[in-house]
C-alpha positions as CSV (number, residue, x, y, z in Angstrom):
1,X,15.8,-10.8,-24.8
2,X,13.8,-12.0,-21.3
3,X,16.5,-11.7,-18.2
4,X,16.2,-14.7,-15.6
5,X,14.9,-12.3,-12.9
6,X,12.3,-10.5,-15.4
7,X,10.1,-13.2,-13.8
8,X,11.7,-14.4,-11.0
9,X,9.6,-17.0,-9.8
10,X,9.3,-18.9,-12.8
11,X,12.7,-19.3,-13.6
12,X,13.3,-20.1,-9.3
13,X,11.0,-22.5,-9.8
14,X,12.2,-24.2,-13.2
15,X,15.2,-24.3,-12.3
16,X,17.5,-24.8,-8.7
17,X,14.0,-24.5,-6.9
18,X,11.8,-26.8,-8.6
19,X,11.3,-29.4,-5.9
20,X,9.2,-26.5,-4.3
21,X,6.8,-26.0,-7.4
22,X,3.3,-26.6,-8.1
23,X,2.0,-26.7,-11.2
24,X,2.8,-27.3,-14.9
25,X,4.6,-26.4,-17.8
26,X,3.4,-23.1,-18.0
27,X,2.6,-21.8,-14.7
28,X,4.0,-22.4,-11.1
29,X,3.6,-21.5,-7.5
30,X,5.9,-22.4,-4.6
31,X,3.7,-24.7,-2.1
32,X,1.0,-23.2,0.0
33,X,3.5,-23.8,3.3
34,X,6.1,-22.1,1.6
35,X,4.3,-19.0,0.5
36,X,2.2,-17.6,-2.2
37,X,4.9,-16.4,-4.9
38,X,3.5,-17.2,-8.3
39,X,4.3,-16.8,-12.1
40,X,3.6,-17.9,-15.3
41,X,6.2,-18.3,-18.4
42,X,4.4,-16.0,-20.5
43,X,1.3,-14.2,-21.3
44,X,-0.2,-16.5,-23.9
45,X,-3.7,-17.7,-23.0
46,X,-2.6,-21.5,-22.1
47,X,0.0,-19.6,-19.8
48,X,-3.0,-17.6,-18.2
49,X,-5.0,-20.6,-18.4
50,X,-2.4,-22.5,-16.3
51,X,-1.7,-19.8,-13.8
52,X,-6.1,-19.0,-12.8
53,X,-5.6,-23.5,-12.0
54,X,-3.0,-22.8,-9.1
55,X,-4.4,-23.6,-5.4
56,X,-5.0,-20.8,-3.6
57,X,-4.1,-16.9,-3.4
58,X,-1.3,-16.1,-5.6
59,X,1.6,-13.1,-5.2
60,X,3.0,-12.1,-8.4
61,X,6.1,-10.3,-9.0
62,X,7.8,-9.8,-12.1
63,X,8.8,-7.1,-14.3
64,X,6.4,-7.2,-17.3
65,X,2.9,-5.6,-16.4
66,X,0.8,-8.3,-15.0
67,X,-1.4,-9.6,-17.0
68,X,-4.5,-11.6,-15.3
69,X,-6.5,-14.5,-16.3
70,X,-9.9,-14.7,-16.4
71,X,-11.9,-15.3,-13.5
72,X,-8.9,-14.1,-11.5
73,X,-8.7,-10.3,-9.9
74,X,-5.7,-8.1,-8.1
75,X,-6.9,-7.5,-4.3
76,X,-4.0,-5.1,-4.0
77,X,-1.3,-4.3,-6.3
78,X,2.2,-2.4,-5.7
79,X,4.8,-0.9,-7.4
80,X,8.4,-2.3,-6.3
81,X,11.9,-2.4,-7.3
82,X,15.1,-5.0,-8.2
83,X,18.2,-4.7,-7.6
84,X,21.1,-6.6,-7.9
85,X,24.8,-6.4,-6.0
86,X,27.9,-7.9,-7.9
87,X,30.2,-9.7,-6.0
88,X,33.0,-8.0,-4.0
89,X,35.0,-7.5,-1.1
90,X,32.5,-6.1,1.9
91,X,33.0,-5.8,5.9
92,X,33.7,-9.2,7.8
93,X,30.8,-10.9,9.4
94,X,28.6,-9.4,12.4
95,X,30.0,-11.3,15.4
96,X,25.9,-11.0,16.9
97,X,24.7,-12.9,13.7
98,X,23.6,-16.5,14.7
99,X,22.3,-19.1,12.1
100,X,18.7,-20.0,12.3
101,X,17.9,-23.4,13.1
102,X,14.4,-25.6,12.5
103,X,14.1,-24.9,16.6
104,X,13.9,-20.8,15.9
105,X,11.1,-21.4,12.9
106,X,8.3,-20.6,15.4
107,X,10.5,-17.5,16.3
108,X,11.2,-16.8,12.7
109,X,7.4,-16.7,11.8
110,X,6.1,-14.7,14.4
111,X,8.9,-12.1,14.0
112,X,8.0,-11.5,10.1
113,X,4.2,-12.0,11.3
114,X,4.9,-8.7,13.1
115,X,7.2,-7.0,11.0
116,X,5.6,-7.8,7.6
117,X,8.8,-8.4,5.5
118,X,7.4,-10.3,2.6
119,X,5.1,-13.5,3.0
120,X,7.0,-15.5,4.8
121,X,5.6,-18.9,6.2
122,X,6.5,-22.5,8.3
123,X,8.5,-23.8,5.9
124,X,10.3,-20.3,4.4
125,X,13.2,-21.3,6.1
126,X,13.9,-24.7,3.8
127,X,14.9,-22.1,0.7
128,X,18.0,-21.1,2.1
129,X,20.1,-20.1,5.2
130,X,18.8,-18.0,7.4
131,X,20.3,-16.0,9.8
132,X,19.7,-13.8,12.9
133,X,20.5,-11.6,15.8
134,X,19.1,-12.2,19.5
135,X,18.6,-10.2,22.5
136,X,18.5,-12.0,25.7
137,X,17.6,-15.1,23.6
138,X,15.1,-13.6,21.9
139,X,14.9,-13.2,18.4
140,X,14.8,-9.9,17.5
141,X,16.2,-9.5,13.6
142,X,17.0,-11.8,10.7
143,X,17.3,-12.1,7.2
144,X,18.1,-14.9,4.6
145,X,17.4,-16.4,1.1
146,X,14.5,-16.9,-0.8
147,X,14.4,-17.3,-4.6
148,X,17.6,-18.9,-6.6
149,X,18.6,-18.8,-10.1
150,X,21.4,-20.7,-12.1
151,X,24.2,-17.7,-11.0
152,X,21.4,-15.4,-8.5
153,X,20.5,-15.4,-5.1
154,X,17.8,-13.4,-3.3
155,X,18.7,-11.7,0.0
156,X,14.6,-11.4,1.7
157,X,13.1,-12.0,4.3
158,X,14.9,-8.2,6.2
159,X,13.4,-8.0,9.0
160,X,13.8,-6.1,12.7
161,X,11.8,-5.9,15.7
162,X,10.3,-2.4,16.3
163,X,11.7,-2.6,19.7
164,X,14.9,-3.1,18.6
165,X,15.6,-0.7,15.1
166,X,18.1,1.8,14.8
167,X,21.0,-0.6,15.5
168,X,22.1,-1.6,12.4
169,X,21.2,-5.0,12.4
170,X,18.8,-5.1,9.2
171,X,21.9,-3.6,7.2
172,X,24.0,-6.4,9.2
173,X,22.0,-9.0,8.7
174,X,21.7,-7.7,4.5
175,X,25.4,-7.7,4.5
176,X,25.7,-11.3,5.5
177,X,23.3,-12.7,3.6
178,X,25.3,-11.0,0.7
179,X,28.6,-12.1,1.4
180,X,27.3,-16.0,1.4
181,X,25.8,-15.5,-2.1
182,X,29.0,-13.7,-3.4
183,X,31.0,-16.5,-1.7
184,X,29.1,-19.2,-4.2
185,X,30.3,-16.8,-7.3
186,X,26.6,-15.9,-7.4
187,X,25.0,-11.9,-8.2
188,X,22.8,-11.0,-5.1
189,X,19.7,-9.7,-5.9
190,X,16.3,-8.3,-3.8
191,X,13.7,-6.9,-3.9
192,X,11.6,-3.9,-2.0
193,X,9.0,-1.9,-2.3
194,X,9.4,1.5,-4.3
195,X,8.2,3.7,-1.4
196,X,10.6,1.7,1.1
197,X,13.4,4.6,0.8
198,X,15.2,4.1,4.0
199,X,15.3,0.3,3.1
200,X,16.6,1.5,-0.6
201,X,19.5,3.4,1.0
202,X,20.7,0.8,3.2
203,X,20.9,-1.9,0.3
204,X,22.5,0.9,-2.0
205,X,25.1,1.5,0.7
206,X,25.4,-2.0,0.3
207,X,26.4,-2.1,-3.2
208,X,23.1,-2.8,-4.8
209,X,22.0,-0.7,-7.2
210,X,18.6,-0.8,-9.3
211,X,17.9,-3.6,-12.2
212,X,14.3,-2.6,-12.6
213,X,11.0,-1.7,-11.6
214,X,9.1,-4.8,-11.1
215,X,5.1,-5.3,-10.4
216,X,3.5,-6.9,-7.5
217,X,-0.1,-8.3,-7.0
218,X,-2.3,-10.3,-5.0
219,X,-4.8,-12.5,-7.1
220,X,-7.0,-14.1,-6.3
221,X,-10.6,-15.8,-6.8
């Protein structure tokens, strides 16, 4: 039986997030000025068929092999992983943590510009909360929520500036993020890259522990 997050963009996208869709019955993309995430319901060819009409570049990520349509090819693919956290008790909330206002957006983009989180654009930010840490004013780390299910949210957008890593604020900022999702009654989920092993361990000392392999792509024309 298909999982909710076996695709997760689809079922975002059908579901708590479809005011942010493009597309049709069979394949959707968030809008361009939200970011490139992608997917189709299915593999069958009016599904394929669907997904080659979406505007623009497309980033796939799910957990069946990708599949593309015609006329479509991968300009980079990766392997990455899911995993999921179930709700418990975890550490009370980072005193330096700020939320992240429309004011801190051109902040926000420039720091995941830098850092390369995820694709991450102007109007990220209007998927969930985000949160962050600042130095002097500055904004330096943050993190928040992307993708939501009926019972899931995704913890993404990790991100810390090279100038200020090895204080604990991604695995802060993780925790956070977290603890708002488990205070809906909601599984936290993310996702990361496969080779990402120092991110791994901090999410696993988290409480999150692997759901399954998933496949990422760029697609495009």
């Amino acid at each position: 039986m298909t999982h909710v997050l076996d695709r997760p963009v689809w079922s975002a996208l059908g579901s708590r997030q479809a005011a942010f869709a493009v597309g049709g019955d069979r394949a959707r993309r968030f809008a361009p000025d939200i970011g490139p995430l992608a997917g189709a319901r299915d593999d069958d060819p009016e599904s394929l068929a669907e997904l080659a009409e979406l505007p623009g570049d497309l980033l796939l990520l799910q957990a069946d092999p990708i599949v593309l349509p015609p006329g479509l090819h991968a300009a980079s693919t990766a392997a990455g992983v899911q995993m999921v956290a179930e709700p418990r008790t975890i550490p009370p909330p980072d005193e330096r943590i700020v939320r992240l206002t429309d004011a801190d957006i051109p902040a926000m983009v420039a720091l995941a510009t830098l850092t390369r989180p995820g694709p991450f654009a102007a109007r990220t930010p209007s998927l969930g909360e985000f949160w962050g840490v600042k130095d002097g004013g500055v904004l330096v780390a943050m993190a928040g929520e992307r993708m939501k299910q009926a019972g899931y949210g995704e913890v993404s957008g990790v991100c810390t500036h090279p100038d200020a890593r090895g204080r604990g604020l991604a695995r802060a900022l993780s925790a956070h993020v977290t603890a708002k999702i488990f205070a809906r009654g909601e599984i936290a989920y993310l996702h990361a890259y496969a080779g990402n092993v120092a991110a791994i361990q901090v999410y696993e000392s988290l409480g999150f522990r692997l759901r399954c392999p998933v496949h990422v792509a760029v697609i495009r024309r």
